[in-house]
C-alpha positions as CSV (number, residue, x, y, z in Angstrom):
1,X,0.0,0.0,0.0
2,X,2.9,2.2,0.0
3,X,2.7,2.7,-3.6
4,X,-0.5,4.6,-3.2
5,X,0.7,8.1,-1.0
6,X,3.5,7.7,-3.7
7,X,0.6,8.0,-6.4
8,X,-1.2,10.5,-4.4
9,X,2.5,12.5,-4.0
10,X,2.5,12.8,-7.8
11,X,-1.3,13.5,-8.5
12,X,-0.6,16.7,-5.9
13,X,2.5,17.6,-7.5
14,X,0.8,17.4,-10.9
15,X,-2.0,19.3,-10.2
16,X,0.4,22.2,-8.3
17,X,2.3,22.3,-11.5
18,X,-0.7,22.8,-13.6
19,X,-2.3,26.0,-11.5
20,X,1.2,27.3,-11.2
21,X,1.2,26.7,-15.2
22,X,-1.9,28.6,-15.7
23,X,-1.1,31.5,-13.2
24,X,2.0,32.2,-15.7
25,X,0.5,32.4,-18.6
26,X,-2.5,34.4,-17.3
27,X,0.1,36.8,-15.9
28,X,2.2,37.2,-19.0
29,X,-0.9,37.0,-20.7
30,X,-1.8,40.5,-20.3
31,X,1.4,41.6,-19.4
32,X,2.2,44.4,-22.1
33,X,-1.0,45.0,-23.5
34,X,-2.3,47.8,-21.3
35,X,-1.4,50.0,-18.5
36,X,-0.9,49.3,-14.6
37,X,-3.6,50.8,-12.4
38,X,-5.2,50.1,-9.3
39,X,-9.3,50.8,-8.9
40,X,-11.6,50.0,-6.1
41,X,-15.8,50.4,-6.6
42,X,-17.4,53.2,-4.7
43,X,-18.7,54.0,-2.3
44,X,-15.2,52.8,0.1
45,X,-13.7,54.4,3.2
46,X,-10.1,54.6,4.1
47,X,-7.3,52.6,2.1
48,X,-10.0,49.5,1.7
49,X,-11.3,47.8,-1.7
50,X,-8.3,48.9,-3.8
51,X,-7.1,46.2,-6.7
52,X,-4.4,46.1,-9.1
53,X,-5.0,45.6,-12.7
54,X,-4.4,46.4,-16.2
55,X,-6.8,48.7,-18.6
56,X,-6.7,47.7,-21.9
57,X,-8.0,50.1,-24.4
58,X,-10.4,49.6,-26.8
59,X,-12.2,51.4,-29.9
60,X,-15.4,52.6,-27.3
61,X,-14.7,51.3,-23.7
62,X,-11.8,50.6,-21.7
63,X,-11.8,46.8,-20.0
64,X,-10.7,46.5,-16.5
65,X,-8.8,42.8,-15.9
66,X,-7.9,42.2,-12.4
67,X,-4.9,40.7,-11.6
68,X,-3.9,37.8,-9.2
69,X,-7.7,36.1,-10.5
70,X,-7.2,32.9,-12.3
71,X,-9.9,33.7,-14.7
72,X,-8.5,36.3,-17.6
73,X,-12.1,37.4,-18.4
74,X,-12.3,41.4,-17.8
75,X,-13.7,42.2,-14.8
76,X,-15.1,45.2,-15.8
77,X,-16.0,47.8,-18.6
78,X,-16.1,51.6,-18.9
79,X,-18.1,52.1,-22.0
80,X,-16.5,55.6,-23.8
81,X,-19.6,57.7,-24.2
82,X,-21.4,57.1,-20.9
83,X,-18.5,57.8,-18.0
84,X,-16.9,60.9,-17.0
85,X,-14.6,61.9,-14.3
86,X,-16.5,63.7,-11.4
87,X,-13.1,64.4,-9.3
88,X,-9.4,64.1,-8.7
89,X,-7.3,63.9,-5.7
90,X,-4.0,62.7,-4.2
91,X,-3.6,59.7,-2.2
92,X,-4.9,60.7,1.4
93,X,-2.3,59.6,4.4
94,X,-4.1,55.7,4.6
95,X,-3.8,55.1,1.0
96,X,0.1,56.6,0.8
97,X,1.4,53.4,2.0
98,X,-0.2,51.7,-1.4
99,X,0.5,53.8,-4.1
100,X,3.4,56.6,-5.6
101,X,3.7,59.8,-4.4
102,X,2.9,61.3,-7.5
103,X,0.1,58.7,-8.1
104,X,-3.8,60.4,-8.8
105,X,-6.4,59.5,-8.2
106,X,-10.1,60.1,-9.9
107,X,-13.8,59.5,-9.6
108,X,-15.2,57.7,-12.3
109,X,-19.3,58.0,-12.7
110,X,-21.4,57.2,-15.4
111,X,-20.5,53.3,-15.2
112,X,-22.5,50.8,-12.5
113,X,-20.6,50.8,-10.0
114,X,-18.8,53.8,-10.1
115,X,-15.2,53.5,-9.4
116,X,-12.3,54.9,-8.4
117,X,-8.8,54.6,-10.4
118,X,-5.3,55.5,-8.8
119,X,-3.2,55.9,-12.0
120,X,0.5,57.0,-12.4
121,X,1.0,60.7,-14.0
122,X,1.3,58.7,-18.0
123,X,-1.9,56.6,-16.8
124,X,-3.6,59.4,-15.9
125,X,-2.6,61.0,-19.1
126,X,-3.7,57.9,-21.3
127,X,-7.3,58.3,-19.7
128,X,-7.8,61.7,-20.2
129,X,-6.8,61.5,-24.1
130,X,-8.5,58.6,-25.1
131,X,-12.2,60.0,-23.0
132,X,-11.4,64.0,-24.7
133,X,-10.9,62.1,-28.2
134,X,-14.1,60.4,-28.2
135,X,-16.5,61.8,-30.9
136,X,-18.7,64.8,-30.3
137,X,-22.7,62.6,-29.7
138,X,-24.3,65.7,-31.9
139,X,-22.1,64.5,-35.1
140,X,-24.1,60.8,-34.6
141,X,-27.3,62.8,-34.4
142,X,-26.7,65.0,-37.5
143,X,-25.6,62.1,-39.5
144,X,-22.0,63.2,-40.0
């Protein structure tokens, strides 16, 4: 019977190798294709609910994947014409010990939930140009 904890042994090491297979690739995955920011849903007190992941940036939303998840679905979606950012502000003396000094932070509404996004000064950047290049609704509704 000592043959099976040695079967057992390598069923367990096989299955560790596999999930630690799949966390690579997830991580390199999307590693690249967007651009590092940490967001947390509203409404949140203190330095709680924050979560690192990537926006990737699309024609007319922005996807939010989450990182550390072993599912590389997007966890979330800012559709283009319907958010807007309703406030910025620096990291407050809780939330320092998380992110850059120079790291902003802004109020996203328009999306369910509404979120926040700590960004570095080129994130921040990023947003702003891709929401201000969006086009005008009235050329839709004059047919241009």
């Amino acid at each position: 019977m000592w043959w099976v904890s040695i079967v057992a042994v390598g069923v367990l090491l096989i299955a560790l190798a596999a999930a630690l297979y799949f966390f690579y690739r997830h991580m390199t995955a999307l590693q690249g294709k967007g651009t590092g920011v940490l967001m947390r849903t509203l409404p949140a007190e203190g330095s709680h609910g924050w979560r690192h992941g990537i926006l990737v940036y699309e024609e007319n939303c922005v996807r939010y994947y989450q990182l550390l998840k072993f599912v590389s679905r997007q966890s979330f979606d800012l559709n283009r014409e319907d958010i807007r950012i309703s406030s910025r502000r620096s990291p407050n003396s809780s939330e320092s010990s998380l992110m850059e000094e120079n790291t902003r932070i802004v109020s996203v509404t328009g999306c369910t939930p509404e979120v926040e996004l700590a960004l570095s000064p080129s994130a921040h950047a990023a947003l702003l140009s891709w929401l201000e290049s969006r086009p005008s609704k009235r050329l839709y509704h004059q047919g241009l």
